[in-house]
N, C-alpha and C positions, 0 to 999 in steps of 0.2 A: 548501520543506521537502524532505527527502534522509532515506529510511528505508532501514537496512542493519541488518537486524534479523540477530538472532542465539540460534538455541532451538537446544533438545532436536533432534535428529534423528527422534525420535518423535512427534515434536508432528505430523499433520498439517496444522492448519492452527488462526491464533486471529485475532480480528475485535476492532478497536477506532473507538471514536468520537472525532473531535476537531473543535472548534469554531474557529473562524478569527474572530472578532468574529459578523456576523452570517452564517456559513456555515457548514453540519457536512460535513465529512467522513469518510466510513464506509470504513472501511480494513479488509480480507480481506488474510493474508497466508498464501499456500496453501506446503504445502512435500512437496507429491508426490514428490520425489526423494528426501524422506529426508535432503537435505545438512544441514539446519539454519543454512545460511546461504549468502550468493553471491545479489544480487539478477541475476535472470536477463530480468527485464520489470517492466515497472510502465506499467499502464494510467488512465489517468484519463476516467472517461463514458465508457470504452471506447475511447480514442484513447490509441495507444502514445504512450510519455514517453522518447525515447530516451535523453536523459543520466539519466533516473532522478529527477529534479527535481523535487516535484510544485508547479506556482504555487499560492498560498494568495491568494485572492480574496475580497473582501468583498463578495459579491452578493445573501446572506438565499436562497441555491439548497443544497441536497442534492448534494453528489459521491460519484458510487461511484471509489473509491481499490483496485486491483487490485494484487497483489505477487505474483510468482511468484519463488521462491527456485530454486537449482539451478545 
């Protein structure tokens, strides 16, 4: 899955859930610069994702999904 989200420059920051079969995914996407788009990182369990990519696994586990805009 590949998130290139696009807000408000005002938004700080907004969090979504998504489920993969038996896997959720908790997605924060933070946007401290103000740009309101430009994926600048994306982490996954806190292990950087460097093309951006996140793999969607059917394991019945909890991911924390990280996005830093900028």
């Amino acid at each position: 899955m590949k998130i290139d989200p696009c807000v408000a420059p005002d938004w700080p920051r907004y969090e979504l859930t998504f489920r993969h079969r038996s896997a959720i995914y908790r997605i924060v996407v933070e946007n401290a610069a103000g740009t309101g788009r430009g994926v600048r990182a994306v982490t996954v369990d806190a292990h950087a994702v460097p093309d951006g990519e996140i793999p969607l696994i059917d394991d019945g586990q909890t991911h924390e999904v990280r996005v830093e805009l900028g």
